[in-house]
PDB file of N, H, CA, C and O in Angstrom:
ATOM      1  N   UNK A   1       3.671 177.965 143.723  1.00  0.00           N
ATOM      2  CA  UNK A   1       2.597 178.092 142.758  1.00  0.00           C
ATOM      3  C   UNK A   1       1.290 178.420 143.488  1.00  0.00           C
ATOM      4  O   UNK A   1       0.923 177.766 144.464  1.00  0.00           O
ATOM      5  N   UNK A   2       0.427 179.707 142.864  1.00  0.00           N
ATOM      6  H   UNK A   2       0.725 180.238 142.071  1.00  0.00           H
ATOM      7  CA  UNK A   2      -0.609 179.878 143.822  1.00  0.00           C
ATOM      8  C   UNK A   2      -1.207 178.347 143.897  1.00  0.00           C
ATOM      9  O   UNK A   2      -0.669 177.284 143.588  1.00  0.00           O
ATOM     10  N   UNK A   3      -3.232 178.775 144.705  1.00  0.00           N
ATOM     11  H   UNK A   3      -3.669 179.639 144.956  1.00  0.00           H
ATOM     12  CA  UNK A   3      -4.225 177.426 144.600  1.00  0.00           C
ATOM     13  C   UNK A   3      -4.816 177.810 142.898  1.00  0.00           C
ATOM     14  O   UNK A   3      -4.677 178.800 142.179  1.00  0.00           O
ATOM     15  N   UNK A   4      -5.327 176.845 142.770  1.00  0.00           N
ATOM     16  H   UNK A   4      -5.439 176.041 143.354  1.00  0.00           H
ATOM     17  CA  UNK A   4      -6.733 176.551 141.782  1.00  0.00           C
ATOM     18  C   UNK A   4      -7.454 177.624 142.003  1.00  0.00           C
ATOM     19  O   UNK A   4      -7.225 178.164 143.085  1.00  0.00           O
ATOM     20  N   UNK A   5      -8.531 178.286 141.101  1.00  0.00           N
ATOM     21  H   UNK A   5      -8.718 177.848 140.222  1.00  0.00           H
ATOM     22  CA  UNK A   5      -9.665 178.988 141.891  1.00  0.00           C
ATOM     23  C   UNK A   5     -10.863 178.078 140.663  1.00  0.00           C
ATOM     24  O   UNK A   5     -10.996 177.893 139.453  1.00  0.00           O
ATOM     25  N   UNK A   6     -11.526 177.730 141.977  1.00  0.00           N
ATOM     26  H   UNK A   6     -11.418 177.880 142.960  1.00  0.00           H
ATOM     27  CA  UNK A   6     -12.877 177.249 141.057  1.00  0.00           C
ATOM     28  C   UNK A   6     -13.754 178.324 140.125  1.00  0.00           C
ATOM     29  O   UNK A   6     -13.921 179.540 140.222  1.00  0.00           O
ATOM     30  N   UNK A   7     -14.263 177.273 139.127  1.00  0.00           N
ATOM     31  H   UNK A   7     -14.127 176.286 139.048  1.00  0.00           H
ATOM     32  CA  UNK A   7     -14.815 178.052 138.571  1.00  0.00           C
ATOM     33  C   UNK A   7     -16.118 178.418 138.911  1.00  0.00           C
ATOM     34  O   UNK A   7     -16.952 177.532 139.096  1.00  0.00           O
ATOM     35  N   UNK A   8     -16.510 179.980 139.055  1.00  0.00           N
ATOM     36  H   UNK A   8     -15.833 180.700 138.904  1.00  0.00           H
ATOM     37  CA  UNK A   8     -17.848 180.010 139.626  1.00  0.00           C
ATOM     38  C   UNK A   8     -19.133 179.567 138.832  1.00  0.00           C
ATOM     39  O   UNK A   8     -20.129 179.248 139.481  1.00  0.00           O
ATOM     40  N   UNK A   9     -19.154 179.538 137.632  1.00  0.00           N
ATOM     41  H   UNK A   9     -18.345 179.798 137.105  1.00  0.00           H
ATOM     42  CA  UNK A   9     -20.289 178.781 137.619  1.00  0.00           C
ATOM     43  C   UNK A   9     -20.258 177.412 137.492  1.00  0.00           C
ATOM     44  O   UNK A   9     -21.397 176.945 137.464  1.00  0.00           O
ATOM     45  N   UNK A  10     -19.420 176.630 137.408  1.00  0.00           N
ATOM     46  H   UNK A  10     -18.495 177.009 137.431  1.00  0.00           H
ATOM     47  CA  UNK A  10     -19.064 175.141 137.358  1.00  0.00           C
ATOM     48  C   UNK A  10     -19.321 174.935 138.758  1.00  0.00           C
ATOM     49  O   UNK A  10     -19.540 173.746 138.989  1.00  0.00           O
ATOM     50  N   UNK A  11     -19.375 175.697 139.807  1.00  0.00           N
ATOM     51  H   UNK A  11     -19.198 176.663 139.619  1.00  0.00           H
ATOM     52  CA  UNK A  11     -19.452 175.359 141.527  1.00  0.00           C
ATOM     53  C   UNK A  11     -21.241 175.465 141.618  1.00  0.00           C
ATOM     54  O   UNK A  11     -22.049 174.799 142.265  1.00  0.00           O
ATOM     55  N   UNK A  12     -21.374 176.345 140.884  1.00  0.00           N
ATOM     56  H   UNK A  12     -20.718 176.886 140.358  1.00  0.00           H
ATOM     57  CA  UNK A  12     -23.417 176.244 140.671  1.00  0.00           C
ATOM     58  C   UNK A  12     -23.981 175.362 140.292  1.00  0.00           C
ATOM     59  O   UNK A  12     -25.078 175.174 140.816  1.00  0.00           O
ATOM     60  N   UNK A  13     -23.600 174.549 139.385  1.00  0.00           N
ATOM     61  H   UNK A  13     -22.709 174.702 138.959  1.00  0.00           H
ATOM     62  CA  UNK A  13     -24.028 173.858 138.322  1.00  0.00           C
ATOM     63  C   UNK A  13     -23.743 171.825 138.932  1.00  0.00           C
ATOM     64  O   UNK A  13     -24.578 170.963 139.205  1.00  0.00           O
ATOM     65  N   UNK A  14     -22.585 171.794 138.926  1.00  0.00           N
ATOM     66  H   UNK A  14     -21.906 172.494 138.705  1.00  0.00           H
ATOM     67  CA  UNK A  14     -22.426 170.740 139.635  1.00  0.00           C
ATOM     68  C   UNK A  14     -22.052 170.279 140.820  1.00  0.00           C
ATOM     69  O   UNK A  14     -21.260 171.052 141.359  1.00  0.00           O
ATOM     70  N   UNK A  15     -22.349 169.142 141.575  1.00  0.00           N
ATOM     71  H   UNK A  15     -22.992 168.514 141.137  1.00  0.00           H
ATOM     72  CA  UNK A  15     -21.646 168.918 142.594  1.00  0.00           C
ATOM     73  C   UNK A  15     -21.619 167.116 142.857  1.00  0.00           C
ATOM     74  O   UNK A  15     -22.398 166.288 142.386  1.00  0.00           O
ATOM     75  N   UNK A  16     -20.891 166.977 143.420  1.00  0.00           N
ATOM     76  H   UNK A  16     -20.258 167.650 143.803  1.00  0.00           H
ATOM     77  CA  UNK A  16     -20.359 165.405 144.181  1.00  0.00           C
ATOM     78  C   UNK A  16     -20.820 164.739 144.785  1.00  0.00           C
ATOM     79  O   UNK A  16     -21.322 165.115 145.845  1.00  0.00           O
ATOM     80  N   UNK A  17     -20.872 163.041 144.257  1.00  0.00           N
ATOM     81  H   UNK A  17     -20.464 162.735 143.397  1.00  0.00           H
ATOM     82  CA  UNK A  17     -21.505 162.333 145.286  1.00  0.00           C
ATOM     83  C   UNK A  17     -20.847 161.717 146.553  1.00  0.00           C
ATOM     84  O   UNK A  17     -19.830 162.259 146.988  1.00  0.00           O
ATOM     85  N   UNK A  18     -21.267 160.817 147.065  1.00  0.00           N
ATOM     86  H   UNK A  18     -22.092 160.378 146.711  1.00  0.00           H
ATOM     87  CA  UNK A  18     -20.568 160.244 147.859  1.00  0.00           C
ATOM     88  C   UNK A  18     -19.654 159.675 147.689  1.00  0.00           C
ATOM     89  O   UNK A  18     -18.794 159.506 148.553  1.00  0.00           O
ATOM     90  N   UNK A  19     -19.586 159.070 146.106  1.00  0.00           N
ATOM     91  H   UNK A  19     -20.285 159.207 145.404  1.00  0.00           H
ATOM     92  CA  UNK A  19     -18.424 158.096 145.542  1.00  0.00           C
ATOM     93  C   UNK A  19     -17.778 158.781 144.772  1.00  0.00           C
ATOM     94  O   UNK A  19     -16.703 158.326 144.381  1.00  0.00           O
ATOM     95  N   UNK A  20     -18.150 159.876 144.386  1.00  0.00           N
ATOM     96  H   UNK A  20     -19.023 160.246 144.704  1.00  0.00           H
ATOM     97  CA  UNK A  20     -17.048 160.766 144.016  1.00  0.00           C
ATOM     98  C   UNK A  20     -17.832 160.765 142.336  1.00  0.00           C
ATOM     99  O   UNK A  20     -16.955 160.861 141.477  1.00  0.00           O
ATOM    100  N   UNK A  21     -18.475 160.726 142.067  1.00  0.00           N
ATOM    101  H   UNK A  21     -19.187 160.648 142.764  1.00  0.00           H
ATOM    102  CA  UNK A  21     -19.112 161.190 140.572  1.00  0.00           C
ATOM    103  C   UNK A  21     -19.685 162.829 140.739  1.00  0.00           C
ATOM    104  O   UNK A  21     -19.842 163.570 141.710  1.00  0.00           O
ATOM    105  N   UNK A  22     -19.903 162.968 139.275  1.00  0.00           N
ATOM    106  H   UNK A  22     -19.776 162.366 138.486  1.00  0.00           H
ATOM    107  CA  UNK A  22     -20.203 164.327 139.389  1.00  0.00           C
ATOM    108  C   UNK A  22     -21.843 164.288 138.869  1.00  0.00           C
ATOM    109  O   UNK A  22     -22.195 163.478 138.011  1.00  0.00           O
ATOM    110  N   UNK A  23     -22.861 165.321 139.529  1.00  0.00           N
ATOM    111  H   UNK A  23     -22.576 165.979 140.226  1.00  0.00           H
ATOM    112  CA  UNK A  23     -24.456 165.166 139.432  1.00  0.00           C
ATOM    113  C   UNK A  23     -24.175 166.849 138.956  1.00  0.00           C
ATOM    114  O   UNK A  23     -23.630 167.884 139.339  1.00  0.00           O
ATOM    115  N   UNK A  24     -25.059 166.212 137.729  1.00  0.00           N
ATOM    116  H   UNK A  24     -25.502 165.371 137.418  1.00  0.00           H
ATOM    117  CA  UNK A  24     -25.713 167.679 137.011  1.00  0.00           C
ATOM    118  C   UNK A  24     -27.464 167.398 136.669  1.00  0.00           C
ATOM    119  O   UNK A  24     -28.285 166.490 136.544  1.00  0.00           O
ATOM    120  N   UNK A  25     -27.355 168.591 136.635  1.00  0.00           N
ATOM    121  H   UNK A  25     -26.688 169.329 136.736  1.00  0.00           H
ATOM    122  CA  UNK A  25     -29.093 169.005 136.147  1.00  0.00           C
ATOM    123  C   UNK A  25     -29.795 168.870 134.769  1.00  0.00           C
ATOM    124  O   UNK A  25     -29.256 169.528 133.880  1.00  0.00           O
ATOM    125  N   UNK A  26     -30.571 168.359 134.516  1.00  0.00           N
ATOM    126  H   UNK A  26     -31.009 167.825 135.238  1.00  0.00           H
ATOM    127  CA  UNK A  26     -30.666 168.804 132.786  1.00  0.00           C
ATOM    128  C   UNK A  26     -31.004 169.444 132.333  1.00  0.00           C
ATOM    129  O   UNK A  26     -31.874 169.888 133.083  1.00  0.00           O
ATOM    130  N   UNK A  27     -31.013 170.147 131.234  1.00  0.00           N
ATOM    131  H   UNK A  27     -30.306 169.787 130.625  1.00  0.00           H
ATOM    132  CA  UNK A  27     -31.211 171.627 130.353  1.00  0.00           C
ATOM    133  C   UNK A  27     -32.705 171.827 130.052  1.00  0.00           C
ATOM    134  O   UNK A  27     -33.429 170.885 130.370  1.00  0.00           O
ATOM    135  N   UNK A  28     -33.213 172.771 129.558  1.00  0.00           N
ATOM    136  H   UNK A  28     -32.624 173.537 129.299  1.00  0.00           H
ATOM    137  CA  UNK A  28     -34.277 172.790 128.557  1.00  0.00           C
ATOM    138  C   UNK A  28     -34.981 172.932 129.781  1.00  0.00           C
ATOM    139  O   UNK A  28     -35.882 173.562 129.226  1.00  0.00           O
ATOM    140  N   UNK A  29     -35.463 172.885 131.300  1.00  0.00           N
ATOM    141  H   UNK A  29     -34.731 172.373 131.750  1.00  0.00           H
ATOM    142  CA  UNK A  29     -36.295 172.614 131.968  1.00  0.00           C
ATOM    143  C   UNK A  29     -37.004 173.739 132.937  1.00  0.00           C
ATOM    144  O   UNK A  29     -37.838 173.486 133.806  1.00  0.00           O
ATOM    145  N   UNK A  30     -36.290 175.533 132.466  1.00  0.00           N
ATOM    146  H   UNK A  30     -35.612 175.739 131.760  1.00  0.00           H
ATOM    147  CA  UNK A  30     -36.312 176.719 132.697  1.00  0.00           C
ATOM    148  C   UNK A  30     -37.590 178.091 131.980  1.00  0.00           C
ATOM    149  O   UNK A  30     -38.143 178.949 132.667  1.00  0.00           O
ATOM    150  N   UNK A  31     -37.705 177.954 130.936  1.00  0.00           N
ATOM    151  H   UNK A  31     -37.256 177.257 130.377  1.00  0.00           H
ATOM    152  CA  UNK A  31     -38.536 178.629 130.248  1.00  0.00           C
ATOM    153  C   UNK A  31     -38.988 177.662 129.210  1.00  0.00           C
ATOM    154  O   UNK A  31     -38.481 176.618 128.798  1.00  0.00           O
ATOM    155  N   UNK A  32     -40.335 178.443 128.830  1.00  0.00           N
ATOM    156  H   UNK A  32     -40.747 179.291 129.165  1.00  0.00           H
ATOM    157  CA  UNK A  32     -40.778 177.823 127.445  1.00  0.00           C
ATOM    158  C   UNK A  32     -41.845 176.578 128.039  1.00  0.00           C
ATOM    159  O   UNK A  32     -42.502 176.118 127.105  1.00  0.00           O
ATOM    160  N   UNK A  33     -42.037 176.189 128.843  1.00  0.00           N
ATOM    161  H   UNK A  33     -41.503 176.563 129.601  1.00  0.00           H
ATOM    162  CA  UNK A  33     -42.632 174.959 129.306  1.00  0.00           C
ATOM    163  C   UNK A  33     -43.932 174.282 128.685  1.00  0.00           C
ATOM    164  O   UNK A  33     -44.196 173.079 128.686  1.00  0.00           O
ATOM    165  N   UNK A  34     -44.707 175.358 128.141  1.00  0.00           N
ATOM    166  H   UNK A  34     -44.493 176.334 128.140  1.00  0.00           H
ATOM    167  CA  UNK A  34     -45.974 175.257 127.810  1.00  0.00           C
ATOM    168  C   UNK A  34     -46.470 173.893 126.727  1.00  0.00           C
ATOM    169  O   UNK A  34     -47.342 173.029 126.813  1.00  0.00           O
ATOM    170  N   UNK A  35     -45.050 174.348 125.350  1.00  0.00           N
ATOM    171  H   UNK A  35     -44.342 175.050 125.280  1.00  0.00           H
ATOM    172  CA  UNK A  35     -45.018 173.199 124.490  1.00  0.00           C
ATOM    173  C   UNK A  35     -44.640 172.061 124.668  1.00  0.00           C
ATOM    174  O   UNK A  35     -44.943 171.147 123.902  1.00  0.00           O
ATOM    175  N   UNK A  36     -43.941 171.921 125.669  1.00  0.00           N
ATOM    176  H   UNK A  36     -43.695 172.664 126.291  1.00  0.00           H
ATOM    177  CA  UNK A  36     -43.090 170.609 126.305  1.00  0.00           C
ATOM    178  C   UNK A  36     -43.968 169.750 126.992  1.00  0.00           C
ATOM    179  O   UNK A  36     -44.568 170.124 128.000  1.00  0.00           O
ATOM    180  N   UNK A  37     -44.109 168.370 126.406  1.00  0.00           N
ATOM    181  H   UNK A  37     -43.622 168.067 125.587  1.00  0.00           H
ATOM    182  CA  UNK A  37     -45.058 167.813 127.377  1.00  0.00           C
ATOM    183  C   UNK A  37     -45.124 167.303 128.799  1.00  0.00           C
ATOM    184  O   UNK A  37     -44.559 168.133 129.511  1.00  0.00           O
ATOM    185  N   UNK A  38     -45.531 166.387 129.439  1.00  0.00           N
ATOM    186  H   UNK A  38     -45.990 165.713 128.861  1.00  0.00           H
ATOM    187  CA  UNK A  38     -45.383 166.014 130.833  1.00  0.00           C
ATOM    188  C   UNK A  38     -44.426 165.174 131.154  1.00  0.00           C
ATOM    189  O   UNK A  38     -43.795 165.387 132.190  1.00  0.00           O
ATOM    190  N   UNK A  39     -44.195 164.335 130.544  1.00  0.00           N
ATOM    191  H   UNK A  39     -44.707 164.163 129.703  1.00  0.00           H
ATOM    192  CA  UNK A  39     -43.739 163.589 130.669  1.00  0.00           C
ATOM    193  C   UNK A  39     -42.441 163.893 130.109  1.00  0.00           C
ATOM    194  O   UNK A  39     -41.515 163.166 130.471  1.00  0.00           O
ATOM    195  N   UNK A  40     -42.186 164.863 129.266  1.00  0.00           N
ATOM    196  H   UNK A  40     -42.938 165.454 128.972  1.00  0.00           H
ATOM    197  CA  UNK A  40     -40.777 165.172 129.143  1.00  0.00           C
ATOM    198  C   UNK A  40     -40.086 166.012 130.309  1.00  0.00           C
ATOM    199  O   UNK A  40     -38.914 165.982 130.685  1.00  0.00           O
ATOM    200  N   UNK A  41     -41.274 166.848 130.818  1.00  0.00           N
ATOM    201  H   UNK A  41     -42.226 166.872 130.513  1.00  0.00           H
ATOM    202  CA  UNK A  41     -40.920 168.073 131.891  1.00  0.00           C
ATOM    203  C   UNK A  41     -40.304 166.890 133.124  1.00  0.00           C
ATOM    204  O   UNK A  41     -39.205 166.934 133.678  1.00  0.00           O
ATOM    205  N   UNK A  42     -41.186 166.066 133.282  1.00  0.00           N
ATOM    206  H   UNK A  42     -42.078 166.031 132.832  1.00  0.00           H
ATOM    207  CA  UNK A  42     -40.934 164.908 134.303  1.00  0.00           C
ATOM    208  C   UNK A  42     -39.351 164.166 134.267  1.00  0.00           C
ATOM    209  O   UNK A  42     -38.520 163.941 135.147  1.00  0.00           O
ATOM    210  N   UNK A  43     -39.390 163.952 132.997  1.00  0.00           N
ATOM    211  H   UNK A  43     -40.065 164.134 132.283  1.00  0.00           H
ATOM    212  CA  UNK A  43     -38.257 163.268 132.943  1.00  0.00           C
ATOM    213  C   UNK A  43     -37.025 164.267 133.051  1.00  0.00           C
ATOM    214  O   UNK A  43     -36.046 163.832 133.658  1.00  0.00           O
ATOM    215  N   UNK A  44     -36.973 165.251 132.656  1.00  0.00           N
ATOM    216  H   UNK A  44     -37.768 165.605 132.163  1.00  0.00           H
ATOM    217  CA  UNK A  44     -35.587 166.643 132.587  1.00  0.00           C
ATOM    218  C   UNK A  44     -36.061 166.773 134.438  1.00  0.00           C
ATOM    219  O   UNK A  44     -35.167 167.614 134.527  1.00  0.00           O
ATOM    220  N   UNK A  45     -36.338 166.735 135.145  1.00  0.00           N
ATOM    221  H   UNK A  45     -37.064 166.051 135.073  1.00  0.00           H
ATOM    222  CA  UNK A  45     -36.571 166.800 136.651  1.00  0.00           C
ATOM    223  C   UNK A  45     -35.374 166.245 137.129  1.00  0.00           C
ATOM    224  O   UNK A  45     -34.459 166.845 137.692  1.00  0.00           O
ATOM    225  N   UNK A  46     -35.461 164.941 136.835  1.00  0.00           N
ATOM    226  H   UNK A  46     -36.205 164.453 136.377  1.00  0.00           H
ATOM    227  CA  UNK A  46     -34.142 164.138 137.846  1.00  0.00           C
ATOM    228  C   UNK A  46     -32.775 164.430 137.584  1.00  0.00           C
ATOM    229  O   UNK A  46     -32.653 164.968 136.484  1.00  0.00           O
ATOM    230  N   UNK A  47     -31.723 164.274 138.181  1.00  0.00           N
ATOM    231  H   UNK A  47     -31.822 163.836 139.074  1.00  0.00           H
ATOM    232  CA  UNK A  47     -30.416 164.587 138.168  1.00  0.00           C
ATOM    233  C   UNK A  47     -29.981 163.310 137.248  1.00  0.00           C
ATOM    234  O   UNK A  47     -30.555 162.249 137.002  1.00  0.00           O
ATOM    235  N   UNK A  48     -28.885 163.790 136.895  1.00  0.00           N
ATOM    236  H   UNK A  48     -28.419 164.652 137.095  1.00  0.00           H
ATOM    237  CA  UNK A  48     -28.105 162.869 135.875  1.00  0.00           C
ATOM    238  C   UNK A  48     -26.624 162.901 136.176  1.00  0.00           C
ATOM    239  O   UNK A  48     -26.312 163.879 136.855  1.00  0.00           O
ATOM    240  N   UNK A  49     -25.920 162.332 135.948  1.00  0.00           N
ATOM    241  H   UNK A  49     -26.174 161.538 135.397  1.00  0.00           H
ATOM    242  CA  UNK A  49     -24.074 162.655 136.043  1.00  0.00           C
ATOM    243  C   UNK A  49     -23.377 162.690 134.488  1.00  0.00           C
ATOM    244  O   UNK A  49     -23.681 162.301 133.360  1.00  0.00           O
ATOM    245  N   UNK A  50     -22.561 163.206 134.966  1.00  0.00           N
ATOM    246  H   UNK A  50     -22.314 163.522 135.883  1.00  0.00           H
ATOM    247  CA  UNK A  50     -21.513 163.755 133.759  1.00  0.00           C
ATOM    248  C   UNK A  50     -20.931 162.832 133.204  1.00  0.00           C
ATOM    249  O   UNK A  50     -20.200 161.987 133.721  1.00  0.00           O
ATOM    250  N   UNK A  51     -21.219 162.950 132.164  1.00  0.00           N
ATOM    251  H   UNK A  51     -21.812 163.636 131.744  1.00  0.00           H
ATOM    252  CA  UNK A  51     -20.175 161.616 131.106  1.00  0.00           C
ATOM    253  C   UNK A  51     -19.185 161.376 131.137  1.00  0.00           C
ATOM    254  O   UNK A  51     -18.552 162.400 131.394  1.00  0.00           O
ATOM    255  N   UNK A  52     -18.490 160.454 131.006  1.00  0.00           N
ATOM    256  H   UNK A  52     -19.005 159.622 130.797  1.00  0.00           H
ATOM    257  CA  UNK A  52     -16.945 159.799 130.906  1.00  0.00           C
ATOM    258  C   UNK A  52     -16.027 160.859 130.498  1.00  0.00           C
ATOM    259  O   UNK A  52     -14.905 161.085 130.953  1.00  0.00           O
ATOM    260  N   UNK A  53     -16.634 161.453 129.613  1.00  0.00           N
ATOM    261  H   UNK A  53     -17.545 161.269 129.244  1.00  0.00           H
ATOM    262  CA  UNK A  53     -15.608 162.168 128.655  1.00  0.00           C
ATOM    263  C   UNK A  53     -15.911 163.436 128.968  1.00  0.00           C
ATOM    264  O   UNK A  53     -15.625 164.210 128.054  1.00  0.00           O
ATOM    265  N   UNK A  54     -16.539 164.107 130.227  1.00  0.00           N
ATOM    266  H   UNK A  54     -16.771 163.478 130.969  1.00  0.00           H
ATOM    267  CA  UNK A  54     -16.422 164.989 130.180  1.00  0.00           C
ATOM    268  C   UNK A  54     -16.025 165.107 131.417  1.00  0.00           C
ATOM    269  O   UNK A  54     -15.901 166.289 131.740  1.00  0.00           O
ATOM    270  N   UNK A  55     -15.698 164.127 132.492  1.00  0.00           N
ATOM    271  H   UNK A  55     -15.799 163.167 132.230  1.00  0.00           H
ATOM    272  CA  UNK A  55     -15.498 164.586 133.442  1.00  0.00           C
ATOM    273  C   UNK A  55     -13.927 164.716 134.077  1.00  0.00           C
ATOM    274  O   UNK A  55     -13.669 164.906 135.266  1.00  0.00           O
ATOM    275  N   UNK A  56     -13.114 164.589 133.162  1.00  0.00           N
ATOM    276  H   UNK A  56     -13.324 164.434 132.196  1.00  0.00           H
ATOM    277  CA  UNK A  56     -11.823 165.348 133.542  1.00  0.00           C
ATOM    278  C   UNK A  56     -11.981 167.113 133.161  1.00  0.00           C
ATOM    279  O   UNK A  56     -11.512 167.775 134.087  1.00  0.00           O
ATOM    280  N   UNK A  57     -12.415 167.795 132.259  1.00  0.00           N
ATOM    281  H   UNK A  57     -12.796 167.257 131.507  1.00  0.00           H
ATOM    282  CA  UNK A  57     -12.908 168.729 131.922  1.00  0.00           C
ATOM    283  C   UNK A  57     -13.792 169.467 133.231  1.00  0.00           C
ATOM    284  O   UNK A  57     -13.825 170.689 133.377  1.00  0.00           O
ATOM    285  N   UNK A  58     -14.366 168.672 133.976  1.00  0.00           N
ATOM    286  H   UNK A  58     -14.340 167.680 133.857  1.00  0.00           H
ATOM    287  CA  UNK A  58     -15.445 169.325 135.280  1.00  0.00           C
ATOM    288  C   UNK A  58     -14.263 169.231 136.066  1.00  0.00           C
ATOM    289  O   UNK A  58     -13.893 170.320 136.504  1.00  0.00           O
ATOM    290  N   UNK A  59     -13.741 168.502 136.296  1.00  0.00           N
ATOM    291  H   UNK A  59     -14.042 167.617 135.940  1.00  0.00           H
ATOM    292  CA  UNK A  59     -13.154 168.350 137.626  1.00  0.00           C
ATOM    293  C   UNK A  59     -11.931 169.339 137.800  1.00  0.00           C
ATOM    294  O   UNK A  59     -11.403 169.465 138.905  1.00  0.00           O
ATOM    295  N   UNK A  60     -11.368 170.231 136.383  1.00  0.00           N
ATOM    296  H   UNK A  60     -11.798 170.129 135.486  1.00  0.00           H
ATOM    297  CA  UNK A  60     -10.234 171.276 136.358  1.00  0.00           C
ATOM    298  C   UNK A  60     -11.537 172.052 136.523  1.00  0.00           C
ATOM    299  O   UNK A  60     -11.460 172.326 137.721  1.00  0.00           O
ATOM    300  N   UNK A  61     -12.385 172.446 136.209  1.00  0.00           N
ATOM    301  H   UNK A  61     -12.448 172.224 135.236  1.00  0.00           H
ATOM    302  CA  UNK A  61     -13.336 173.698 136.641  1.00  0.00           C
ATOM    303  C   UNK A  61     -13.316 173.571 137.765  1.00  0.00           C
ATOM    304  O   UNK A  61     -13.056 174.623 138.349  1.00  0.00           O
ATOM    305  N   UNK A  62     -13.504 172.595 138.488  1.00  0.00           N
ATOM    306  H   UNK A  62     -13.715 171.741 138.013  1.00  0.00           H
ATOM    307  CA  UNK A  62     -14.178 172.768 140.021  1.00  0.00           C
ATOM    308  C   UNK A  62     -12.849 172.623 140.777  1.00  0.00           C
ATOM    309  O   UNK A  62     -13.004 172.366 141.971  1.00  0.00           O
ATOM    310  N   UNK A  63     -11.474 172.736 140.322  1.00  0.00           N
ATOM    311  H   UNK A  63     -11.348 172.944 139.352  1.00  0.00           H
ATOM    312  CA  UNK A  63     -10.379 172.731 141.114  1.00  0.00           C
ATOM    313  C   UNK A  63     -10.150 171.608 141.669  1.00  0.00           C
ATOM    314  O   UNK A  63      -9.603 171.827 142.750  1.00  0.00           O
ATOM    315  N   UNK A  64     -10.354 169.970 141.395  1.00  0.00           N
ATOM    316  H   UNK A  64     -10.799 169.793 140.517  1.00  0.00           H
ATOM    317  CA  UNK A  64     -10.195 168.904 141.760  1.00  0.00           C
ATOM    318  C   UNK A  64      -9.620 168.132 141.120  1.00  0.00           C
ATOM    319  O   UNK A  64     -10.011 167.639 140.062  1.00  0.00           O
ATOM    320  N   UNK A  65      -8.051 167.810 141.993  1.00  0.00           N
ATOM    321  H   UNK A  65      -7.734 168.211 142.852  1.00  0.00           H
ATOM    322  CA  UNK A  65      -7.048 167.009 140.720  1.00  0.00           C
ATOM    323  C   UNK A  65      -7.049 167.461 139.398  1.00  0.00           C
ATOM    324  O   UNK A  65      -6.356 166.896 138.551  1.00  0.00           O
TER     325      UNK A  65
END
């Protein structure tokens, strides 16, 4: 049976911690900025990880188990 091939934008988008969770970015934080206030821009800044339920779904994108 061939390998897996990752998916290329699932390999952009997320990646792994040390313990093995998955860190994503949050949305909305690219264009448009002007109306968005500070403290929202602030808060969409930090990294977040992938939900329970979605992370068997990431982990066939990214070719892992």
């Amino acid at each position: 049976m061939p390998k897996m091939k990752t998916n290329s934008g699932a390999k952009k988008r997320f990646s792994l911690t040390g313990s093995g969770k998955i860190k994503r970015k949050h949305a909305f934080k690219s264009h448009i900025l002007t109306k968005k206030t500070k403290k929202q821009k602030r808060n969409l800044t930090h990294t977040g990880t992938v939900h329970t339920s979605d992370v068997k779904n990431v982990k066939q994108l990214l070719a892992l188990k």
